[in-house]
N, C-alpha and C positions, 0 to 999 in steps of 0.2 A: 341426324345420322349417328349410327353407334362409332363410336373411337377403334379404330381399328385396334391398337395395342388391348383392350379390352377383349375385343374377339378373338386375339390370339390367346388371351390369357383362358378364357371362357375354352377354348377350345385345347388347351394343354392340362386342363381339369379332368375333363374325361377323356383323351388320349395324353397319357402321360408320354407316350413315348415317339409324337409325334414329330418333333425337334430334338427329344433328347438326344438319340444315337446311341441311349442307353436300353440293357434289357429286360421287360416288364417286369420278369420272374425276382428282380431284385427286389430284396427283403423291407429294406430303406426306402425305396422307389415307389412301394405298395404301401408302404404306409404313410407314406405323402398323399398317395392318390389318393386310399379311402380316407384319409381327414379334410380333405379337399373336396368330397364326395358329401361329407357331412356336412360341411359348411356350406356346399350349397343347398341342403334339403334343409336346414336351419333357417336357412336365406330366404327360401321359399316358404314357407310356414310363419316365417316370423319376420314378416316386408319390415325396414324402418323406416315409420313413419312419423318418426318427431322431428321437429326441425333442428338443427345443432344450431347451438347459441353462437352467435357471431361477438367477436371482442375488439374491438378497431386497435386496441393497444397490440393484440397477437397478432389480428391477420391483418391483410393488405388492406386501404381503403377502398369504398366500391366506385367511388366516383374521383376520376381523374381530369384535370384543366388546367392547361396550359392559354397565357391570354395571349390573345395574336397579337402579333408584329404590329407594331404601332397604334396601338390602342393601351391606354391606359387602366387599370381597375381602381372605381372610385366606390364600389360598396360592397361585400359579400351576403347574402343570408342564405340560411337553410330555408325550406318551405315545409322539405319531407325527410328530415334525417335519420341515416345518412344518407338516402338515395339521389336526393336534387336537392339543388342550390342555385342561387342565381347569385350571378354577377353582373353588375353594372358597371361596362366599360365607358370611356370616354374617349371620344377622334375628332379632333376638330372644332371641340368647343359642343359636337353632338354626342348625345347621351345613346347607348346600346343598350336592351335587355338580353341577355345570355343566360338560356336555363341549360345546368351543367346537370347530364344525368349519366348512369353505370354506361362505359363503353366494353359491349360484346364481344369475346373472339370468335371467331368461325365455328369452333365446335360447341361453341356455347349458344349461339346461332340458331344452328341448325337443330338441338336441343330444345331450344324456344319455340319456332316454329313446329316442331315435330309433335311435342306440352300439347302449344294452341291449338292446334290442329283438334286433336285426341281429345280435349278437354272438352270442344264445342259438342263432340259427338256424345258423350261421357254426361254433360250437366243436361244436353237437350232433354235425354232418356226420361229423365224427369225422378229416379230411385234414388236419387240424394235427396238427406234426411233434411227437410225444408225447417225444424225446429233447430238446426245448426247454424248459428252467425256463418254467413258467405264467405267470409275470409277464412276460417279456417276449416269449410268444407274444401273451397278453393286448395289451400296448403295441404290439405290432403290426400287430394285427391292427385295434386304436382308429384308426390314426394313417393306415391305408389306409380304412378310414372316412373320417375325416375330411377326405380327399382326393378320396374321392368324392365328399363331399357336397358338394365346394366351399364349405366351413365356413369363413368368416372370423372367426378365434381366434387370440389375442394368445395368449403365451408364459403368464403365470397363467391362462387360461380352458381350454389344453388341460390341466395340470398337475390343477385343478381338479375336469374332467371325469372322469381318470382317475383319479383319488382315489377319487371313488364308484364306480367301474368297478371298480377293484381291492377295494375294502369289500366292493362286493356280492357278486361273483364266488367272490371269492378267501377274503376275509374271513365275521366275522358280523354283517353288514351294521349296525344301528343300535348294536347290542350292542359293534362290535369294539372302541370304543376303550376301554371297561370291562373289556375281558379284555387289554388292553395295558396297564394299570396295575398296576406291580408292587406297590402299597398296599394291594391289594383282596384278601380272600380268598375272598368268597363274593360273588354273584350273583343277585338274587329277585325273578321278575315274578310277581305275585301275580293279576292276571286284566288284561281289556281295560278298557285306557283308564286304568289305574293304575300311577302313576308305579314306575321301576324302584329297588327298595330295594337297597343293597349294606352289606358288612363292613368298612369303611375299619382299618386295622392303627392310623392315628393320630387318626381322629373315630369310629370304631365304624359304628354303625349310621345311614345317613345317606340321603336322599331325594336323587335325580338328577332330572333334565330330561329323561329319557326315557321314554314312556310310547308304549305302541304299540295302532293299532289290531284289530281284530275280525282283520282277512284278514292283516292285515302279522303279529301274533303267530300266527295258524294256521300263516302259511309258512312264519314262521321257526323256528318250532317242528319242525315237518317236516322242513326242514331242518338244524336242529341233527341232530338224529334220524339222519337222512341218512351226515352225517357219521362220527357214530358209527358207523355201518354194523347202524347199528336200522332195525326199521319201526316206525312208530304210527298209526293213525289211530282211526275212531269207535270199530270191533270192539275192541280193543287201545288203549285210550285211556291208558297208563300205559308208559312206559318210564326203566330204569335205565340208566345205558348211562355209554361213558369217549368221549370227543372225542379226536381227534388228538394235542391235546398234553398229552394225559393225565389236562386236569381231568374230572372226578366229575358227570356230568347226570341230573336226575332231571324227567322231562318230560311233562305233560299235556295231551292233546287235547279241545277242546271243554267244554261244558257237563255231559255225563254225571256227571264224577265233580268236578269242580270249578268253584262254579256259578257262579262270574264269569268263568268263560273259562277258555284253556289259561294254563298257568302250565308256569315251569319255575325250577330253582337249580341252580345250574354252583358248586361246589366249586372255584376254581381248582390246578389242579398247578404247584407248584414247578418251573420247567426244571432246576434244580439242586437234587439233593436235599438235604435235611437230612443231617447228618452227628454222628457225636459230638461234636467242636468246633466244630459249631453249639449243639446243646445244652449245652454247657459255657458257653458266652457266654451265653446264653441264659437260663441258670440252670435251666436245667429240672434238671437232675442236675449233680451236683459232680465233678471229678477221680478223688477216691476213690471213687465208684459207678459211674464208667464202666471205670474200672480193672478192678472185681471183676464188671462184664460181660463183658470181655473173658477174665478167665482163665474163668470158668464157661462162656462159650458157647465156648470155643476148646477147652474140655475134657467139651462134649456134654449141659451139663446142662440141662433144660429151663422153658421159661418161659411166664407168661401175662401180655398184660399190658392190663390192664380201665383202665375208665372213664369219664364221660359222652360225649355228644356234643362232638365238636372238643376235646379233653384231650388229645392227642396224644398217643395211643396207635397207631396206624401208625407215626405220625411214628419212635418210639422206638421201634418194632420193626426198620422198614427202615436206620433209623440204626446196630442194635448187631449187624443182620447182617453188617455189615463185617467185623467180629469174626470170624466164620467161616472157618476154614481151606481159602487156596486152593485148593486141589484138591478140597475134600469135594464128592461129590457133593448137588444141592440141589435140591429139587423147592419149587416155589408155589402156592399154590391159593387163588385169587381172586373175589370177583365180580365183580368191577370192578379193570379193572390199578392198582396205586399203588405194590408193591413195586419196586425199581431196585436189584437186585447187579449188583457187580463182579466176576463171577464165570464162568468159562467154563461149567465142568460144573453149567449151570442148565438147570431144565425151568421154566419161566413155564406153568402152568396155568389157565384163565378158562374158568369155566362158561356152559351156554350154555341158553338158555331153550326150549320148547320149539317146534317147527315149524308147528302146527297145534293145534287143539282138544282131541285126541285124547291131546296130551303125548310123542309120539311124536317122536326125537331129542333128548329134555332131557337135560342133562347137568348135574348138581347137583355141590356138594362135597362129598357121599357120595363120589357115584360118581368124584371126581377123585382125593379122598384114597382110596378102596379100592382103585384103580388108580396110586396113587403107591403103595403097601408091597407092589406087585409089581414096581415098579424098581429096589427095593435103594438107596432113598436113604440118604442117612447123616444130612440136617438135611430137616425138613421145615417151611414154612413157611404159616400157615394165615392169608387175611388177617383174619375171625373167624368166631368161632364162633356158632350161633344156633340147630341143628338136632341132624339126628340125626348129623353130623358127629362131635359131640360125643366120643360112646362109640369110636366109631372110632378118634381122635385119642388119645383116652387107653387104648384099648390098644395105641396105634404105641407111647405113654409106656413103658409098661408092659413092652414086649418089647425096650425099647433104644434106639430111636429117637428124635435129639435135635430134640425139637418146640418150637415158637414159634406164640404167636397173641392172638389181640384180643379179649377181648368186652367189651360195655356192660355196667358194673355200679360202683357208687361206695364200694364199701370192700371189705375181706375176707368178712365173714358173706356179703352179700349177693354175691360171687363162687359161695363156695360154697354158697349155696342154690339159686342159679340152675343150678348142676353137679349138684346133688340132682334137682331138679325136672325136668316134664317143660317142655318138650320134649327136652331137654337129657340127661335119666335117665343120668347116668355114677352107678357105683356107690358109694358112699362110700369101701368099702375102694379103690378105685381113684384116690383123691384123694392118697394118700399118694406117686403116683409122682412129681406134679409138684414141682420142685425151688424154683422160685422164682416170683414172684406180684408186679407191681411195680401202684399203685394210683397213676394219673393225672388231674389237675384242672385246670379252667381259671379263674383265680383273678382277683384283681384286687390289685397290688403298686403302691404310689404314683399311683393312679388310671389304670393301663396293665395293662392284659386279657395276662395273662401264663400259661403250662401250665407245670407242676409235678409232681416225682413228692413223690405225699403221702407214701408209707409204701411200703417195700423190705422184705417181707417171704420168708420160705423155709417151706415145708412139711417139717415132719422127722419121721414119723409119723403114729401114729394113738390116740391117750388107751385104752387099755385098757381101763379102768375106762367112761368115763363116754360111750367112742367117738365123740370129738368128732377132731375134727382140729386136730395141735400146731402151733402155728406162732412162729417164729422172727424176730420186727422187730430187722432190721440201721439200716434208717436210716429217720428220720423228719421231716419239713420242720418246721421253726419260722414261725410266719406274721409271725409280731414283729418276729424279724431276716432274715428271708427265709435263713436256712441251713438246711441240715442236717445233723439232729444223728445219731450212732453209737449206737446205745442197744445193740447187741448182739455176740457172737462170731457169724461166720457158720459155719452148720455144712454150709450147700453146701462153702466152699471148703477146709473142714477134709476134706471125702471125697476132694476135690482131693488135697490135700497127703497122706493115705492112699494113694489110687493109684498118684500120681508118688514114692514113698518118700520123701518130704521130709523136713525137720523143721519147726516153727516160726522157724527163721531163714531158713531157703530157701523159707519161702512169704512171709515179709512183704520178702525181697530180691526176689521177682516180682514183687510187687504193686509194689514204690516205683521199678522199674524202667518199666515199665508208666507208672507215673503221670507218670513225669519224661518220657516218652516223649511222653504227651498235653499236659502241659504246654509243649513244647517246640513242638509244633505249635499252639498257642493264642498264645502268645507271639509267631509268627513268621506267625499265621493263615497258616495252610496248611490249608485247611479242605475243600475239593472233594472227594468222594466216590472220584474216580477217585486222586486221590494220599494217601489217607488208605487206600485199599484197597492199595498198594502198600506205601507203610508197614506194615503189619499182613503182607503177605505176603515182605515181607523181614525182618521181626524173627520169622515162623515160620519161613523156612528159614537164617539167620545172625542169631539177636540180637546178636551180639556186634561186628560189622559196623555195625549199627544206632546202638547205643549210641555206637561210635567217632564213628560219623558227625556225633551230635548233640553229642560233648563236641567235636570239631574244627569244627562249626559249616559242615555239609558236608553235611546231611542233601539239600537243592534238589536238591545236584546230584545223589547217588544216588537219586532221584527221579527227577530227568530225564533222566538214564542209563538208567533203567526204562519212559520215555514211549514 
């Protein structure tokens, strides 16, 4: 709504003399008017459309918080400065997530509303210049609003405005600043009118201040959906689907299938992947295990690697693809995107659900993988396993083809029973192709929620006798000292050292080359996926280059020579 004081004012422009009491024909009176006359045809001719710089030292701050009665505040951050902040209160020994954002007055409000409204009609038209960044078509487009509505707004009340204008628009409107904390891993609104639960990396599992209603969760649900470039609605009340920036959505419409309402949990994605010297700090894996990843998968031998829900089994797969030799060629096959190479000669594969009732255009990871070992891959990467994929997969194994992939499962027996079994039905004697089998956990180490590989185990056969499957534990986690310990010879990298005509001195000189190699970049954290890929593809085409680089203390720049 327009500010009435504005309407009076707008309206004593061109009647001057309608409050005054005074008489038009005054000389003074009239030359008020027409400079008043001018300034609005100025006005009109010349919209202001730039934003006025906001200074938090002059004006007011945008965001106000006071912490309730009997609640303590034990952390503050910004997510979106200045607009939101969260605070971490504490009652009772329980932890609160509190996201603080700008509080609207009534005429500020009604201003917003009046924007959104006008904006949805305004961008649908589709005459906004599509080669203009969103955001400052969006600010635009506001700020010619606001001009026509003859809006009288201080410097924090447009700022304000345009907060939620960009949230809602642009953003995921109550949600966004939950998905701008990098602390967070996961995301769970459980139905209508119950508060949103998240993953905190440093309080776990923790209760927020946002709870949405009936229609605001249907929209927003929709609209995540939207995003993803899913449909959902009543018919199709269920969708799996990846967001823009690559986190993992799993999202419910309505009461049908879940009876408090829609729900949904957003998996957040990393913008920067996991890398091996992120798990090396991390402790997931040691030096020596990443080492003898790297000769095995640069030398084509294949892996699976299991374990419960969030055990960081992705994590460790997209990690020791790096590993792979730049030029091989690489196929992916996904439900959902989460893999990230550096790698040109990539095929990124995502299945696709079906069109209609009838099933007619599905595209499963059957039919990706059947269709990937007609391109002559040379690595294949599977993001898991669960179907009849399975059999597929392990005769790519079988015929040569160096395979990688995921499935749920929490030790070895139960891997390979699960590979027995249907759905699954791979054959026994077919178990023997897989090379190595790495077993992931998510643990709890000094009362911090930590993933682990429990057991590094190799498949070397098949029991003759008793036809059980042989298997070989190289390394094993100690939960006491949090290391890992060596319990074995590996006889993957002994076929290694076969192939390449080695000896055992020129296989343990790879390996401590290798190591000093990771070590070097841990030391110097040089960790980013994109310069750790480069690394790996200049010690494949010039080790010795490589090595020079890191004992002269030179490696940056041959890196950044390669950027």
């Amino acid at each position: 709504m327009i500010d009435p004081e504005t309407e009076r004012k707008d309206a004593d422009l061109i009647h001057p003399d309608n409050n005054s009491g005074t008489n038009s024909k005054d000389p003074a009176k009239l030359t008020v008017f027409f400079d008043n006359i001018r300034s609005v045809i100025h006005y009109l001719r010349h919209p202001r459309t730039k934003l006025p710089e906001y200074d938090p030292k002059l004006h007011e701050p945008l965001v106000e918080f006071e912490i309730p009665e009997g609640f303590r505040e034990v952390e503050r951050y910004w997510v979106n400065e200045p607009y939101s902040f969260i605070s971490i209160l504490e009652k009772g020994n329980v932890y609160h997530y509190y996201v603080a954002e700008p509080m609207l007055t009534l005429y500020e409000k009604d201003i917003l509303e009046r924007v959104y409204d006008d904006l949805q009609d305004i961008l649908s038209i589709g005459e906004v210049n599509s080669r203009k960044d969103k955001e400052i078509v969006l600010m635009e487009q506001a700020l010619l609003l606001f001009n026509r509505y003859h809006a009288s707004l201080n410097v924090p009340s447009v700022y304000r405005i345009l907060y939620y204008l960009k949230r809602n628009f642009l953003g995921h409107d109550r949600i966004n600043s939950l998905l701008l904390d990098p602390n967070i891993e996961d995301i769970s609104c459980d139905g209508i009118d119950v508060p949103v639960f998240m993953y905190h990396n440093k309080y776990r599992n923790i209760k927020t201040n946002v709870s949405l209603g009936e229609a605001e969760l249907n929209s927003l649900v929709i609209k995540l959906c939207q995003k993803s470039g899913k449909h959902i609605s009543i018919s199709e009340p269920m969708v799996d689907a990846t967001l823009p920036d690559g986190s993992r959505l799993q999202a419910t419409l309505g009461k049908e299938v879940t009876t408090r309402g829609s729900s949904f949990t957003i998996r957040k994605f990393r913008g920067d992947p996991i890398t091996p010297i992120d798990l090396i700090n991390f402790k997931t894996c040691n030096i020596e295990m990443m080492a003898y990843f790297w000769l095995a998968i640069e030398n084509g031998d294949c892996a699976i690697f299991a374990g419960g829900t969030a055990s960081g089994k992705t994590s460790l797969l997209n990690a020791v693809s790096l590993f792979i030799p730049p030029l091989s060629k690489v196929v992916s096959i996904e439900d959902t995107r989460e893999l990230t190479l550096h790698h040109e000669n990539w095929i990124a594969g995502v299945t696709r659900k079906s069109l209609n009732i009838s099933n007619a255009g599905e595209v499963s990871m059957y039919d990706l993988l059947r269709s990937a070992l007609r391109q002559r891959p040379e690595y294949i990467l599977v993001g898991e396993i669960r179907g009849e994929e399975a059999l597929t997969l392990f005769q790519a194994i079988s015929t040569g083809h160096a395979t990688y992939s995921t499935m749920h499962a929490g030790d070895v027996q139960t891997v390979v029973n699960r590979l027995d079994s249907p759905p699954l039905n791979v054959p026994h004697v077919m178990l023997q192709s897989l090379d190595i089998l790495s077993i992931q956990i998510q643990t709890f180490v000094n009362n911090q929620r930590v993933r682990r590989t429990q057991s590094l185990v190799e498949f070397t056969g098949i029991d003759t006798k008793t036809g059980y499957i042989r298997i070989n534990e190289l390394y094993r986690w100690d939960p006491l000292t949090d290391t890992f310990i060596r319990t074995g010879d590996s006889y993957t990298l002994n076929k290694v050292m076969i192939s390449k005509g080695w000896n055992r001195n020129k296989l343990s000189e790879e390996l401590d080359r290798r190591e000093n190699i990771l070590k070097y970049l841990c030391d110097n954290n040089i960790r980013d996926y994109v310069r750790i890929s480069l690394v790996v593809q200049a010690y494949d085409a010039n080790p010795e280059v490589v090595l020079d680089a890191i004992e002269n203390s030179t490696l940056e720049a041959l890196i950044e020579q390669s950027i």
